[in-house]
C-alpha positions in Angstrom: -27.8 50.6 70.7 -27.5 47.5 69.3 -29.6 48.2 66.3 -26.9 51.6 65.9 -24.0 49.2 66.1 -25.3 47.0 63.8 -25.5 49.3 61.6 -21.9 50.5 61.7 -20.8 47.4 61.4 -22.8 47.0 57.9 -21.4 50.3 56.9 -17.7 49.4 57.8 -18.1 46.0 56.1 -19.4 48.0 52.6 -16.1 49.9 52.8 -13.4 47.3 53.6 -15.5 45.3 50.7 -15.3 48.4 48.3 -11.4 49.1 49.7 -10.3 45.6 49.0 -12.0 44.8 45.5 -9.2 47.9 44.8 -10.7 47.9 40.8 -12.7 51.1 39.8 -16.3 50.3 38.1 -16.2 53.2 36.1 -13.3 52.5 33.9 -14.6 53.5 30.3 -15.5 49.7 28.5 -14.0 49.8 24.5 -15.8 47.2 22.7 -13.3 46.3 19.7 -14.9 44.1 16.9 -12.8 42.7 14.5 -14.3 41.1 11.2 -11.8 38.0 11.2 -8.2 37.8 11.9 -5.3 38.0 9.5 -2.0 39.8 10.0 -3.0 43.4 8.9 -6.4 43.3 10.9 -4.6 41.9 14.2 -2.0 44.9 13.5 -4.7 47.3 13.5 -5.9 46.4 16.7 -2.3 46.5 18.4 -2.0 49.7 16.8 -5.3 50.8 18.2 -4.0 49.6 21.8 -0.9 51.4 21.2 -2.0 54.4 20.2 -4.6 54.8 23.3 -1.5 54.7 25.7 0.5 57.0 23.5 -1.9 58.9 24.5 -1.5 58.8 28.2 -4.0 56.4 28.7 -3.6 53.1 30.9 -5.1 50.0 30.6 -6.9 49.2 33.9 -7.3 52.2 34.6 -8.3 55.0 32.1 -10.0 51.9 29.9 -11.0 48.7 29.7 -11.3 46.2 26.5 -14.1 43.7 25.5 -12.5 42.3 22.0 -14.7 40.2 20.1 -13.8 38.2 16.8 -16.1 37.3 14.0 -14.4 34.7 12.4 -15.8 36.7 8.9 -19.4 35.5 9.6 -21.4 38.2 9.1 -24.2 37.0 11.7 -21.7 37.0 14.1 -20.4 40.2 13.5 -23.7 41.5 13.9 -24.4 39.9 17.0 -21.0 41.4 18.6 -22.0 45.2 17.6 -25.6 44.2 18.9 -23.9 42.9 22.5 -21.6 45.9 22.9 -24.9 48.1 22.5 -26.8 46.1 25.0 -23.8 46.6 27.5 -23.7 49.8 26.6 -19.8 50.3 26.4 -18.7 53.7 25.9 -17.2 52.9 22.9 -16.8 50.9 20.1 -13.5 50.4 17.5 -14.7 48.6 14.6 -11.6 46.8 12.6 -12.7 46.7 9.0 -15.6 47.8 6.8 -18.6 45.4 7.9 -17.8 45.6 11.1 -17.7 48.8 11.5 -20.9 49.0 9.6 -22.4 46.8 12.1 -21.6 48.5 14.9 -22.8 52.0 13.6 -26.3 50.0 13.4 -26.0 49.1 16.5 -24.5 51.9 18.4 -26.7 55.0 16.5 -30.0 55.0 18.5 -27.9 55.0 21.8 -25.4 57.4 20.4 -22.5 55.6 21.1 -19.4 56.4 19.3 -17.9 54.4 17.2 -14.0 54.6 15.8 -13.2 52.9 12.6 -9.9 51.5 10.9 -9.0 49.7 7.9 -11.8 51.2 5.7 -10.8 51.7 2.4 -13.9 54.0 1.6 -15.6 55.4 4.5 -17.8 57.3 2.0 -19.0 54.8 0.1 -19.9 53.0 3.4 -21.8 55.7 4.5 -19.7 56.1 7.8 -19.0 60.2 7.9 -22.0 61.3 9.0 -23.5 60.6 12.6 -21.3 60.0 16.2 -18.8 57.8 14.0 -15.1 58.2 12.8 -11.8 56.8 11.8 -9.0 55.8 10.1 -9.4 54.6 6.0 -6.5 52.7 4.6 -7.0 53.4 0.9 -4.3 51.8 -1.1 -2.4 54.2 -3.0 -3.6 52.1 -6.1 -1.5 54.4 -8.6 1.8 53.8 -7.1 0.8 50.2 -7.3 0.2 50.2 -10.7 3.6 51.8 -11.2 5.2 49.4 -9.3 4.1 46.3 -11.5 4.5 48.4 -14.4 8.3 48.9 -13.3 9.0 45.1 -12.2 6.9 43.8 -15.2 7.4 46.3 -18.2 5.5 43.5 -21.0 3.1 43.0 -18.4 -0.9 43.2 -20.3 -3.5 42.0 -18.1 -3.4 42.3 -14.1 -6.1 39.5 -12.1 -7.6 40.8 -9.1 -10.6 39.0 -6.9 -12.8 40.9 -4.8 -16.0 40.2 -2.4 -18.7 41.9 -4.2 -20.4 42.6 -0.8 -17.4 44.0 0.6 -17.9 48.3 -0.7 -14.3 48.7 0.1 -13.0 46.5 -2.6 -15.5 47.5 -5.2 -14.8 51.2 -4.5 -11.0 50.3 -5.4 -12.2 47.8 -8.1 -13.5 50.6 -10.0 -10.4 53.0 -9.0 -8.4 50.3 -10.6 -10.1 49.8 -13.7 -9.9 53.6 -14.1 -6.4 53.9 -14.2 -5.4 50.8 -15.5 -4.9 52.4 -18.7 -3.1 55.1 -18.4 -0.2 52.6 -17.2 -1.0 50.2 -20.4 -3.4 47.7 -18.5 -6.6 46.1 -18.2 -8.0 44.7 -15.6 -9.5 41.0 -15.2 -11.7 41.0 -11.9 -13.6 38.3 -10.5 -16.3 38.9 -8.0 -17.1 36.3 -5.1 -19.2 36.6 -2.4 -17.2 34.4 0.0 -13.3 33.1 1.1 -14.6 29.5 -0.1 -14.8 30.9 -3.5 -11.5 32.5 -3.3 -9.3 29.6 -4.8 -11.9 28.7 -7.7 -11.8 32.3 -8.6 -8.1 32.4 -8.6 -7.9 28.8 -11.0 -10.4 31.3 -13.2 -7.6 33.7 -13.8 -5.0 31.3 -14.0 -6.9 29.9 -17.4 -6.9 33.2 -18.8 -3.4 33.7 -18.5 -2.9 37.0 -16.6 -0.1 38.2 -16.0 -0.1 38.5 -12.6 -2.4 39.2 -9.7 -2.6 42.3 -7.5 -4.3 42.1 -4.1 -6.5 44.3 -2.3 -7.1 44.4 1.1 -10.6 42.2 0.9 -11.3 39.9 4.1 -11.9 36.8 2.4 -9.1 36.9 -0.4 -6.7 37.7 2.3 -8.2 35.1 4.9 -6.9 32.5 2.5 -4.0 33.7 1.0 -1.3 30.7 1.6 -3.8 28.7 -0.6 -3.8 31.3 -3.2 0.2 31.7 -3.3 0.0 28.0 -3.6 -2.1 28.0 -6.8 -0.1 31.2 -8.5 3.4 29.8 -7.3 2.4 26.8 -8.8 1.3 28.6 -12.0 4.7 30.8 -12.2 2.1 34.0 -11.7 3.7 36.9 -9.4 1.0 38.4 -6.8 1.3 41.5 -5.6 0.4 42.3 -2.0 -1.2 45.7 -0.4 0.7 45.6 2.1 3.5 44.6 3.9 2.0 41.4 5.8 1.0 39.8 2.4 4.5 40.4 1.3 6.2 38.4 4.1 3.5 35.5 3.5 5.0 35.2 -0.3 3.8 37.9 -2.5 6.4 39.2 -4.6 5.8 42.8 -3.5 3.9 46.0 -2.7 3.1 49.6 -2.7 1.5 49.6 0.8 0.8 51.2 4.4 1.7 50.5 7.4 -1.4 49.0 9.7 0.3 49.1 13.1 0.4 53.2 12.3 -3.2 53.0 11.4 -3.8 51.0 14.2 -2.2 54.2 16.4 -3.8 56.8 14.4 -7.2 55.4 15.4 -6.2 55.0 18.8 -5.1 57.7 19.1 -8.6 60.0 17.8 -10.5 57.0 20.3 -8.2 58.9 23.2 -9.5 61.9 22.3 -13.4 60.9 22.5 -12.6 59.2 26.1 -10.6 62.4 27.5 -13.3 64.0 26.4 -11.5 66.8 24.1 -13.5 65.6 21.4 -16.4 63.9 19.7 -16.2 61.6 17.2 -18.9 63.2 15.1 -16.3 66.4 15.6 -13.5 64.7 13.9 -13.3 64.0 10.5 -11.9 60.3 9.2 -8.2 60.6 8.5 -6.1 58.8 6.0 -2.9 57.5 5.3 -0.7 59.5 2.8 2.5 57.7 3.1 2.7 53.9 1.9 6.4 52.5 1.2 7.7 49.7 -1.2 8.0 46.4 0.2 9.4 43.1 -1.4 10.3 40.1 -1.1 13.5 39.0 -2.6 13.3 35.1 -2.4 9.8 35.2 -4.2 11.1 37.8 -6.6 13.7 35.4 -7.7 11.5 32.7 -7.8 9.6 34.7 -10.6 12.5 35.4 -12.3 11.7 39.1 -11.5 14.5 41.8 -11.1 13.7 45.1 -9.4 14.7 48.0 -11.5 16.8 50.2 -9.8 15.1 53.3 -8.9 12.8 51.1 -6.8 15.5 48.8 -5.1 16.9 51.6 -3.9 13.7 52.5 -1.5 12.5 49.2 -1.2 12.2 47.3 1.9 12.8 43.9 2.7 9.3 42.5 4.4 10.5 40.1 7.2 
């Protein structure tokens, strides 16, 4: 008897233990790597959040988040894709091209799926094939080109600065220098491998007097954008942003996307995986059409640079 009651009482202890801890260990774990943080990044991942509980989804209690940032060290970034593969989340969002790179290593022998954003060429970064999907951000590098075309009509020679290890800005590199001339320019790029290079770079095109600089969305040029605006500014040489974050730090404008859509977009397909309506090797990548005209008046001005009207018209005021 005493054995029997013994027993109940061990039994009714596990249940008022399991009653009272009141959380649920099953909760689907997201493991969100993001490469570094800047605005359009961090926008990404709001989006991302967003766009999981447009989707019905509750934090808590449809999903739980393990976010990991990696400072734009690429051992680091490796070592977070490697750690959400030895916990074995259920899924991983990867902000940016090497992480998401990363974690596909990581995550393809146990089949884990893996939800991109902000990639700029999924292709090229061999991401469409396998349990793997997304969201790319391609700038709409044409409309760009018109725009600085438009604001700077006697305009020869635009400066751009790209990580050569980063495929995303090399796959636009060459997209730029492709069309540069149907709009009368060329194109004076300068390859570095890291943000400490950035600035030196920048001085680089500043000597060869370009006439202004147009940004992509590379990690380390936008990591350390103030100190780039503070070289051009300096210089009198209008930058022009990707999007509408680098607009409101003090580029003169943009033909851009929205990242906090992208962001939901890619929440939105990671709903679908944990719902279970879909896999991601089911869905293919999406991409954003739309991109709107963003400025910023004050710097405008400060360039001496008047918006013609057809674009002033649509324009939006980054704030």
């Amino acid at each position: 008897m005493k054995k029997i009651i013994a027993m109940l009482l061990c039994l009714m202890l596990c249940l008022s233990v399991c009653a009272c801890g009141g959380v649920k260990n099953d909760i689907p774990l997201i493991g969100i790597c993001q490469y570094g943080e800047h605005a359009s990044l961090d926008n990404c991942r709001a989006g991302f959040i967003q766009g999981l509980k447009d989707s019905g989804l509750v934090e808590g209690e449809d999903f739980a988040i393990d976010y990991q940032n990696a400072s734009f060290d690429d051992n680091i970034n490796s070592q977070i894709a490697q750690s959400f593969a030895a916990k074995n989340v259920d899924l991983m969002c990867a902000i940016a091209t090497p992480s998401a790179i990363a974690c596909y290593a990581a995550a393809e022998e146990k089949d884990i799926p893996v939800i991109f954003t902000a990639i700029s060429d999924p292709k090229s970064a061999n991401l469409t094939e396998g349990n793997i999907t997304g969201t790319s951000d391609k700038l709409p590098v044409e409309a760009q080109l018109e725009l600085i075309r438009a604001v700077q009509p006697d305009a020869k020679t635009i400066g751009i600065v790209y990580t050569t290890s980063e495929l995303n800005s090399v796959s636009t590199i060459e997209e730029y220098k492709a069309k540069a001339p149907e709009f009368g320019f060329i194109i004076e790029a300068i390859g570095v491998t890291a943000s400490a290079e950035v600035t030196q770079a920048i001085d680089t095109l500043i000597s060869k007097n370009v006439d202004c600089i147009s940004n992509l969305t590379d990690n380390n040029v936008v990591g350390v954008l103030a100190s780039v605006l503070e070289k051009t500014n300096e210089a009198g040489i209008p930058v022009y942003g990707s999007e509408v974050e680098q607009v409101k730090l003090g580029c003169v404008a943009s033909a851009g996307i929205d990242y906090y859509e992208l962001g939901i977009m890619t929440g939105k397909m990671a709903a679908k995986v944990l719902k279970g309506e879909a896999t991601a090797a089911d869905m293919e990548y999406e991409s954003v059409t739309d991109f709107a005209y963003y400025i910023n008046s004050e710097a405008l001005s400060s360039m001496g640079l008047t918006l013609p009207q057809s674009i002033a018209d649509v324009a939006v005021e980054a704030k």
